[in-house]
FILUM-669033 format. One record per residue (C-alpha): residue number from 0; x, y, z. Coordinates in steps of 0.1 Angstrom, whole numbers, plus 5000, padded with zeros to 4 digits. Last residue first. Layout:
N
(pt NUM,(X,Y,Z))
...
END
This chain:
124
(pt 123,(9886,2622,8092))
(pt 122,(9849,2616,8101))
(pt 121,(9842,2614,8130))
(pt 120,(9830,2575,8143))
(pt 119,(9848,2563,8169))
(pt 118,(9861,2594,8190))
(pt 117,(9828,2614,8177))
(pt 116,(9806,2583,8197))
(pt 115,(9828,2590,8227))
(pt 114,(9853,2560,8240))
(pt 113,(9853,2536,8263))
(pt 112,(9817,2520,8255))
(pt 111,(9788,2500,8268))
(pt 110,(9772,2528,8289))
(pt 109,(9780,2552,8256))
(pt 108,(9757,2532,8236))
(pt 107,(9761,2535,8195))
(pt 106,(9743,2519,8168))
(pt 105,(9768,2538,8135))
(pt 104,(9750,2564,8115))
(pt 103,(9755,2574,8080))
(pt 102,(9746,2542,8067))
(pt 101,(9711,2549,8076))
(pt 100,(9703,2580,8060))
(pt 99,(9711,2561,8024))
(pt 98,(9682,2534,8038))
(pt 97,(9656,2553,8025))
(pt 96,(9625,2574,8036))
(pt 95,(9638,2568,8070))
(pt 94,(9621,2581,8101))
(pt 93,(9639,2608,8118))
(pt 92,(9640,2606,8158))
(pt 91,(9664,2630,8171))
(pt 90,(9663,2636,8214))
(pt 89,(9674,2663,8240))
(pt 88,(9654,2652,8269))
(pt 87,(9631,2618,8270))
(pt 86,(9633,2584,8262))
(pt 85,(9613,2553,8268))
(pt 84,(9626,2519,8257))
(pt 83,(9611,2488,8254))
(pt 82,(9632,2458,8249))
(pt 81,(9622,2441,8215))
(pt 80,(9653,2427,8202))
(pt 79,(9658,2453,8179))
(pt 78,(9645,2479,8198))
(pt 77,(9610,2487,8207))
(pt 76,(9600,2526,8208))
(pt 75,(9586,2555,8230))
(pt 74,(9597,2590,8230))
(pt 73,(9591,2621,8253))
(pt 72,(9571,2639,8275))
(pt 71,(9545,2617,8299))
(pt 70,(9525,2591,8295))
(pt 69,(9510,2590,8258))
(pt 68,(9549,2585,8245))
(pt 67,(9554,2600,8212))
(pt 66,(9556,2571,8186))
(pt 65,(9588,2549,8172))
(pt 64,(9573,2520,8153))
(pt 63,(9596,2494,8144))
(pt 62,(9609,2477,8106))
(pt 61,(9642,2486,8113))
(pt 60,(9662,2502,8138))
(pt 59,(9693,2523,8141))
(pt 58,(9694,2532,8176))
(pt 57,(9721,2560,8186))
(pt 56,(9726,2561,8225))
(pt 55,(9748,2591,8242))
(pt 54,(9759,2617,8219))
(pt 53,(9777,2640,8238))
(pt 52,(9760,2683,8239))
(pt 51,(9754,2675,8277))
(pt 50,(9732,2650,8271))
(pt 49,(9721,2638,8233))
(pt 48,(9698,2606,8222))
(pt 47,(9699,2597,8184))
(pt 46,(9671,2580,8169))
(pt 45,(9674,2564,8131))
(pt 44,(9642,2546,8122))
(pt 43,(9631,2521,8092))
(pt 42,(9593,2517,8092))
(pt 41,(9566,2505,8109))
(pt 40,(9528,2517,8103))
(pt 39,(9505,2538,8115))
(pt 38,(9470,2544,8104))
(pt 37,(9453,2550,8074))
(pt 36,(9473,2575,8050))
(pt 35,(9506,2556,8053))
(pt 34,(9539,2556,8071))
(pt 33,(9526,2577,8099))
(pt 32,(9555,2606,8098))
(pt 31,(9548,2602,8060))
(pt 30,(9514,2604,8063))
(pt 29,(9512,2630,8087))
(pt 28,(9535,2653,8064))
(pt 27,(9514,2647,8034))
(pt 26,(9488,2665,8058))
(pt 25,(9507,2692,8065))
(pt 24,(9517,2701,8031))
(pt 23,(9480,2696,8019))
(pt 22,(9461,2714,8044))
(pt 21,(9444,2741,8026))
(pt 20,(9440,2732,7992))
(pt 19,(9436,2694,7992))
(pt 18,(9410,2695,8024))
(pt 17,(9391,2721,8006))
(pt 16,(9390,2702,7972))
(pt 15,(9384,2672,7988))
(pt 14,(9352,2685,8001))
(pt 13,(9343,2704,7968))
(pt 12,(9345,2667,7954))
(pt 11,(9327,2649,7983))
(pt 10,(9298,2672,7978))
(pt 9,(9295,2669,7937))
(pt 8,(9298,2635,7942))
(pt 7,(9269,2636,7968))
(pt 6,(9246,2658,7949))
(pt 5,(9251,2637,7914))
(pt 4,(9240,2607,7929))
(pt 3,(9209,2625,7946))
(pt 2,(9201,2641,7913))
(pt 1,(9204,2606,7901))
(pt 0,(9179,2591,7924))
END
């Protein structure tokens, strides 16, 4: 029984050892994209949709889960208020690791505005 014992922790540690050393960058990239090591999880979001080199639509969300959409090319999230939306084309999703990023961007929807996002928000 012990030899057994000492046979499968011996197995699970030169297995770690080959996951550790050859896909460790990548793989503490998936967990952060996830937000954990099992699974997806919400987090804090910042995604900025470009046309035409204008900024469009910026989203500053919290606590959502913004995901590759399954049906076609492009991104899939709930906002704030828990409308769906799908985009595709010249997106930026970056997923907060604090809230710093955040403050930098201003929620933005040309369709609702007068003026450019640059006009309102460049810095001076």
């Amino acid at each position: 029984m012990k030899t057994k014992t000492l046979f499968t922790c011996m197995l699970a540690l030169v297995i770690a050892g080959i996951f550790i050393g050859t896909g460790c960058a990548k793989f503490r990239n998936e967990i952060a994209a996830d937000g954990g090591l099992i699974g997806s999880y919400t987090g804090d979001y910042v995604v900025r949709n470009d046309s035409g080199g204008k900024i469009m639509d910026v989203w500053v969300l919290h606590n959502v889960m913004v995901q590759s959409d399954n049906h076609g090319a492009g991104w899939l999230f709930r906002d704030q208020s828990g409308d769906v939306i799908h985009l595709g084309g010249d997106v930026k999703v970056i997923r907060l690791n604090t809230l710093d990023t955040a403050g930098k961007y201003h929620e933005y929807h040309a369709e609702f505005e007068t003026h450019t996002y640059q006009e309102l928000y460049a810095q001076k």
